[in-house]
MARNUBA-327643 format. One record per atom (N, C-alpha, C, CB): residue in three letters; x, z, y. Coordinates in steps of 0.02 Angstrom, whole numbers, plus 50000, padded with zeros to 5 digits. Each point is the difference from the previous one (the first is absolute). Glycine has a CB too. Layout:
# MARNUBA-327643
ALAXZY ...
END
This chain:
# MARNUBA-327643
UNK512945217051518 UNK499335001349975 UNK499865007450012 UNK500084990749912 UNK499285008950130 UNK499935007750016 UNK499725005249908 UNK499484995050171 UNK500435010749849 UNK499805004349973 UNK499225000549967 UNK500955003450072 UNK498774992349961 UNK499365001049992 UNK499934991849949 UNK499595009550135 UNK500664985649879 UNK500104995849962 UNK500305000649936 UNK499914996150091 UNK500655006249898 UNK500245003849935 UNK499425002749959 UNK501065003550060 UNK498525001649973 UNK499705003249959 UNK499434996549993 UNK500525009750021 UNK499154986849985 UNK499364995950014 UNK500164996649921 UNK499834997450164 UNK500794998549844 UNK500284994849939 UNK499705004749950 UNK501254993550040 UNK499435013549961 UNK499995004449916 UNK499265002149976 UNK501205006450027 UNK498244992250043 UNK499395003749977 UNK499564993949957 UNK499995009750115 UNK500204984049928 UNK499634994249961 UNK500284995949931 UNK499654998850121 UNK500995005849871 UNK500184998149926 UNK499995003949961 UNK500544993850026 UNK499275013949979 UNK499735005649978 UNK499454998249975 UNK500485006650067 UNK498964993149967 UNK499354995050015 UNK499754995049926 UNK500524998950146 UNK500024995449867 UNK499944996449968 UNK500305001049925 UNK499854994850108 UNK500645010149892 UNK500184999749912 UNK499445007549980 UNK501734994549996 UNK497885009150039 UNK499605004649960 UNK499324994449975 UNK500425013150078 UNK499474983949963 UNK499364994749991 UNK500024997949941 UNK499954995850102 UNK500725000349895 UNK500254996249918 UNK500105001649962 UNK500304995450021 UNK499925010149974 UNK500135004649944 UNK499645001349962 UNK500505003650047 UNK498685003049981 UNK499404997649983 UNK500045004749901 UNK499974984350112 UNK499655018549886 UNK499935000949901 UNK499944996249969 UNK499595006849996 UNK501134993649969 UNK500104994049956 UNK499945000549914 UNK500774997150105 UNK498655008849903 UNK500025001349933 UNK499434994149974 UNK500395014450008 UNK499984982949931 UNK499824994249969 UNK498995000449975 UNK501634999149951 UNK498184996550041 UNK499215001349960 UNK500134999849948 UNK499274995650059 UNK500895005949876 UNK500164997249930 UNK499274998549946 UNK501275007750016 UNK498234994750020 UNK499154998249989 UNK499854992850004 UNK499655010550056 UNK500794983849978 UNK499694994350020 UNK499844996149939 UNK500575000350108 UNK498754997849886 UNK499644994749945 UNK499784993450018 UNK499605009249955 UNK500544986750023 UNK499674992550028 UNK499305001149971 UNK501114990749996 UNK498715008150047 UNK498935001149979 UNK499764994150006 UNK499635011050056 UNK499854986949951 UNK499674994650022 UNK499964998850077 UNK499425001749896 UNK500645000550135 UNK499995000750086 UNK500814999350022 UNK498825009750009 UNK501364990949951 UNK500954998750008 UNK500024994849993 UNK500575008149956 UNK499304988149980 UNK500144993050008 UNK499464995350019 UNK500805002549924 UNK499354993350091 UNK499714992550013 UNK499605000049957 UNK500814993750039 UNK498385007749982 UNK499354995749933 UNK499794994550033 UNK499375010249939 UNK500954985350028 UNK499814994349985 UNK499384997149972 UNK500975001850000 UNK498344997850025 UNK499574997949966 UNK499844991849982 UNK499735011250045 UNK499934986449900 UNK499784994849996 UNK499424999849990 UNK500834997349979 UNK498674996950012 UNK499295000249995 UNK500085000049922 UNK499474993750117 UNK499895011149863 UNK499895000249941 UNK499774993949966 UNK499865010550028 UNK500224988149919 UNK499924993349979 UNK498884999049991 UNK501735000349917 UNK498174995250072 UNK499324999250025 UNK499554996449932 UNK500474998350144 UNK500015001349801 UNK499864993249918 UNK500634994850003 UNK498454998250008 UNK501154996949972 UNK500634993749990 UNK500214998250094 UNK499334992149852 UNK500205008550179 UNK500024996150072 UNK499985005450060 UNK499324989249949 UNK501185014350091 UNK499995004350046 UNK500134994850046 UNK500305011249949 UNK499244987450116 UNK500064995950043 UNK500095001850068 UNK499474994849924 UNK500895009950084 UNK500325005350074 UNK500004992950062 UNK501185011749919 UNK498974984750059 UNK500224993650043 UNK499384997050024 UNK501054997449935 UNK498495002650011 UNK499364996150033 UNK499984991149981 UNK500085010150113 UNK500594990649845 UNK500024992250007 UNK499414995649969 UNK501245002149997 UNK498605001049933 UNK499484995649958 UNK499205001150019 UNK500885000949899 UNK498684993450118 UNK499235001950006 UNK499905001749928 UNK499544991850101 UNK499845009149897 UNK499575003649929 UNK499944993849976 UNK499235010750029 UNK500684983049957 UNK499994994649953 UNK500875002049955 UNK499044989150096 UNK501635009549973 UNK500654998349979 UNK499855007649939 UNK500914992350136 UNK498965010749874 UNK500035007149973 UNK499775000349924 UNK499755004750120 UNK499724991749874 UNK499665000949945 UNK500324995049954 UNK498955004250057 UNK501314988149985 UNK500374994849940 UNK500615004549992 UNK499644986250035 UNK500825017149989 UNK500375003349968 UNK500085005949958 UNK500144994350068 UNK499185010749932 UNK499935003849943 UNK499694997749943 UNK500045007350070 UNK499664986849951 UNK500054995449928 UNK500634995949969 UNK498894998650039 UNK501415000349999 UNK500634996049962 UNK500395008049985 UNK500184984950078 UNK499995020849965 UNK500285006549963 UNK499795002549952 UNK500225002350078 UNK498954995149901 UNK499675003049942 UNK500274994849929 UNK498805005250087 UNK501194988849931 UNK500354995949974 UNK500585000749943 UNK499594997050104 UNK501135005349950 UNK500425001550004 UNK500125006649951 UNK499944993250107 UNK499685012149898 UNK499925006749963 UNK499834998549941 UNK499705006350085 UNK499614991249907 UNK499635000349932 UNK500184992549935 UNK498905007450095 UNK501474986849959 UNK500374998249939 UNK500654999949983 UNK499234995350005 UNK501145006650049 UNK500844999849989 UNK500185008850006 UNK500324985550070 UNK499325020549917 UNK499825005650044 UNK500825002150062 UNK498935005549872 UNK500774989350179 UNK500755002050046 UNK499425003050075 UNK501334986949949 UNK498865017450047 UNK499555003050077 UNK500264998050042 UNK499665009349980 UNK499824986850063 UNK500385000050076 UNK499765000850065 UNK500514993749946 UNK499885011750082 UNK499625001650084 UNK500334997050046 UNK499665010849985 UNK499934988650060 UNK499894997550062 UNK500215008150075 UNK498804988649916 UNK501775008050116 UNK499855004950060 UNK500224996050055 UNK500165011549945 UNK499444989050132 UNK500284998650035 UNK500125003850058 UNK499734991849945 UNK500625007250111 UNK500215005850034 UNK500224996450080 UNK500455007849872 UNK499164993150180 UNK500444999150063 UNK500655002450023 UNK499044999450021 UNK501095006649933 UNK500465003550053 UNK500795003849935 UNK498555004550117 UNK501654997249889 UNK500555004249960 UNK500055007050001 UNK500584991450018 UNK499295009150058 UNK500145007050026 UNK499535004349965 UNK500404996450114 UNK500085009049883 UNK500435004550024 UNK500875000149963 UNK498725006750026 UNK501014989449918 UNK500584996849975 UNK500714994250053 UNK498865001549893 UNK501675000750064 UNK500504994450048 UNK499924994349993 UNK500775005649998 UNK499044990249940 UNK499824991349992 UNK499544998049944 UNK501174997450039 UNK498674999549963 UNK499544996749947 UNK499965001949919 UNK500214991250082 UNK500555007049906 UNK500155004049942 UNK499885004449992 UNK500524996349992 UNK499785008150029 UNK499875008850020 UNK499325001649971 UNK500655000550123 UNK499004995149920 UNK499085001349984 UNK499914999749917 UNK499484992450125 UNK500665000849859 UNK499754996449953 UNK500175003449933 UNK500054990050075 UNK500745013049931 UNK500045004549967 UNK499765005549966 UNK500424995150047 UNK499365006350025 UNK499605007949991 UNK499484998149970 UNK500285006550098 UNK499244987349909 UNK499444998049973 UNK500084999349919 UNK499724994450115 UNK500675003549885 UNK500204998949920 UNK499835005449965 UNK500904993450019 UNK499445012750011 UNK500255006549973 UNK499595003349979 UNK500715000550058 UNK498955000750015 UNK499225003850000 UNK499364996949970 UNK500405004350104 UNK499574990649875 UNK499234995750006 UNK500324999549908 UNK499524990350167 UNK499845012749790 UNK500014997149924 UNK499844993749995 UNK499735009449959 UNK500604984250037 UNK499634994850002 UNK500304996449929 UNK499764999750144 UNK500715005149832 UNK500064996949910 UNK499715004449946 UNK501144994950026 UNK498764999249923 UNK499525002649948 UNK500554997249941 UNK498524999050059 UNK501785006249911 UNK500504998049927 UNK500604996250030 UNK498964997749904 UNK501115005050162 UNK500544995350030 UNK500094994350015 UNK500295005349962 UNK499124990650036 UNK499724997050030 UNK499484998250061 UNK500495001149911 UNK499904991950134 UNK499785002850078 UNK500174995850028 UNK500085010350006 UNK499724987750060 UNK500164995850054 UNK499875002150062 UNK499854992549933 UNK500365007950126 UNK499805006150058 UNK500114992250066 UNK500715017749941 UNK498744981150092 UNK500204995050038 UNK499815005050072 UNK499764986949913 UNK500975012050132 UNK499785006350065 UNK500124994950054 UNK500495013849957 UNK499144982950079 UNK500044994750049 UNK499855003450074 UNK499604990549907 UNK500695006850151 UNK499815001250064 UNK500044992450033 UNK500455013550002 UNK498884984450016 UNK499934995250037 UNK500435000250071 UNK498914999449936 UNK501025004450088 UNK500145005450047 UNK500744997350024 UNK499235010949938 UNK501244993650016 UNK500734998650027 UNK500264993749934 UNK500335015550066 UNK499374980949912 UNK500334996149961 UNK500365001649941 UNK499984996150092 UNK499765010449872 UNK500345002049927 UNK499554999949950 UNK500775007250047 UNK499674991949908 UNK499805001749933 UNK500425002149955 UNK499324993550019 UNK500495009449935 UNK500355004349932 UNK499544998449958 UNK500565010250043 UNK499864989149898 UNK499724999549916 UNK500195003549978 UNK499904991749976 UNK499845015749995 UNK500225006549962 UNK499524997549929 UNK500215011450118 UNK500444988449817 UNK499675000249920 UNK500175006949978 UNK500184987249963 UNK499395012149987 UNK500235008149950 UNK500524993949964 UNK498635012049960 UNK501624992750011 UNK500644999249950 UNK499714995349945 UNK500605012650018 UNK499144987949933 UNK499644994149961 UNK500024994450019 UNK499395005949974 UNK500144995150078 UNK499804992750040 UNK500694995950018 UNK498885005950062 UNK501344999749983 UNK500724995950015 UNK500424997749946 UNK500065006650093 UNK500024993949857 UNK500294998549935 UNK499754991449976 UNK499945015149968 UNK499304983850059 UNK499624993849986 UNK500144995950061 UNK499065005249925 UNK501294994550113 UNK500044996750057 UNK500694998150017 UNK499035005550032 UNK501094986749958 UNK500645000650015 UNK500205003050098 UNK500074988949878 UNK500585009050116 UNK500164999950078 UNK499684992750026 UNK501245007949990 UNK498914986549976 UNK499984996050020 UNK499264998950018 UNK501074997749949 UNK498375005749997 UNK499414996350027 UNK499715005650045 UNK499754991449897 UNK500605015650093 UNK499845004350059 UNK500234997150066 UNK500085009749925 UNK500534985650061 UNK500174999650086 UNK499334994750010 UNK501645000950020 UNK498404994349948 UNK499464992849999 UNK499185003150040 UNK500624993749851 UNK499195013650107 UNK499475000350028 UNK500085003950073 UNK499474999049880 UNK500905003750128 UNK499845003750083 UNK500514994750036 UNK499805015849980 UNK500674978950017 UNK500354996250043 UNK499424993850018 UNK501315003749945 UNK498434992349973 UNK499794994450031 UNK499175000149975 UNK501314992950002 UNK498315012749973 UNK499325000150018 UNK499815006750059 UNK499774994149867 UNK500375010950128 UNK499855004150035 UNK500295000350080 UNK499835004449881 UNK500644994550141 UNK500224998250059 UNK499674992750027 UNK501085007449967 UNK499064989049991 UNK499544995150040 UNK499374998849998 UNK500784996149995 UNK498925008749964 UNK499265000050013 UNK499905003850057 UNK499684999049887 UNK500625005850129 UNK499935006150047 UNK500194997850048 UNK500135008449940 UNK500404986150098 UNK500044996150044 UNK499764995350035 UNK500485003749957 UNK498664994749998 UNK499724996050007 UNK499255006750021 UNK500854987449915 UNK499225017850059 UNK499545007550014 UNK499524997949951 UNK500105004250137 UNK500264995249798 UNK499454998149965 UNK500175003349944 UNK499694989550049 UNK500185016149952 UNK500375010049969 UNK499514998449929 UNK500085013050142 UNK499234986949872 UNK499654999349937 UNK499964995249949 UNK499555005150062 UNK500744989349959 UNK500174994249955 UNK500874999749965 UNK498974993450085 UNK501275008549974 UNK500805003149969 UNK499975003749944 UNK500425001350103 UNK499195004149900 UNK499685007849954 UNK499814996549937 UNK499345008550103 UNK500294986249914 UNK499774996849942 UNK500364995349950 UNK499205001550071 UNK501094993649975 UNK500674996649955 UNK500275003049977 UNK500214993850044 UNK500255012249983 UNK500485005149978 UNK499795001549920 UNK500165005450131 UNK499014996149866 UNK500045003049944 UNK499954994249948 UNK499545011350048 UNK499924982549966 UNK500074995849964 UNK500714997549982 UNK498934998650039 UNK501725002149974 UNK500374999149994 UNK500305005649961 UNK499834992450084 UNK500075013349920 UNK500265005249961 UNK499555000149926 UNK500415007050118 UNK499004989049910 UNK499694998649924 UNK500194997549957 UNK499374999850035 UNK501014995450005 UNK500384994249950 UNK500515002149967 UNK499774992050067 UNK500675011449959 UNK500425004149954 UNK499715004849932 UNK500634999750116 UNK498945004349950 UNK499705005549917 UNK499644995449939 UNK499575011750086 UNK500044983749926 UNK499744995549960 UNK500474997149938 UNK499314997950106 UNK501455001149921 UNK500494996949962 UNK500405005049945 UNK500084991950107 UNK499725014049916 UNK500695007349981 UNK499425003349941 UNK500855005050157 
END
């Protein structure tokens, strides 16, 4: 190996460890801000019925803030309506639905019912306040989203599902 090769090497590994080296004096200032992390937005909620999805015409719309008015003023259990094409920016459905829960006031004395549907990709979630959930067994919670709400919604029939659901949750509060 000539001379000129030798030195060529020591200059390009000279080279390369000043590059890396580099000031390594630490930032000890760093703050997570809002621009640091992930904002996550959701749609602001809209009353009992946020319809992002588009699914319900203005008739389906109105029989269900009458049966939610229903629902409030004689058993007082509030219940909203959201629907949603999409998840993102969130990782899954949950994720979302969660956040909806979190952010959106939709209980009154801890009492509540949060229905978050996507025609879309085929989900749904049932978020209660704590009360509510206390009046509901498992069993007739599974009963209403396994064998009225899925199979109403399998048939795309979201506003009549919406509706059994509650007539059915009537039936409970009616009894308690």
């Amino acid at each position: 190996m000539g001379l000129k090769t030798k030195y060529a090497g020591v200059v390009a590994v000279l080279l390369v460890i000043s590059f890396s080296c580099g000031n390594n004096k630490s930032d000890n200032n760093f703050q997570v801000t809002p621009d640091v992390v992930d904002n996550k937005q959701i749609p602001n909620m809209q009353g009992a019925i946020t319809d992002t999805e588009g699914i319900f015409d203005e008739t389906e719309k109105e029989r269900l803030l009458q049966k939610i008015d229903v629902m409030e003023s004689e058993y007082g259990l509030p219940v909203c309506i959201h629907t949603v094409a999409t998840f993102e920016p969130f990782e899954n459905f949950t994720e979302y639905s969660d956040q909806v829960g979190t952010e959106w006031d939709y209980c009154r004395e801890d009492e509540g019912i949060l229905f978050i549907i996507s025609s879309f990709l085929g989900e749904l979630r049932v978020i209660t306040c704590t009360a509510t959930e206390t009046k509901i067994s498992d069993e007739d919670f599974d009963y209403m989203i396994n064998d009225i709400l899925y199979e109403s919604f399998r048939n795309d029939s979201f506003e009549g599902g919406l509706i059994q659901a509650m007539d059915f949750l009537e039936s409970i509060f009616s009894t308690s």
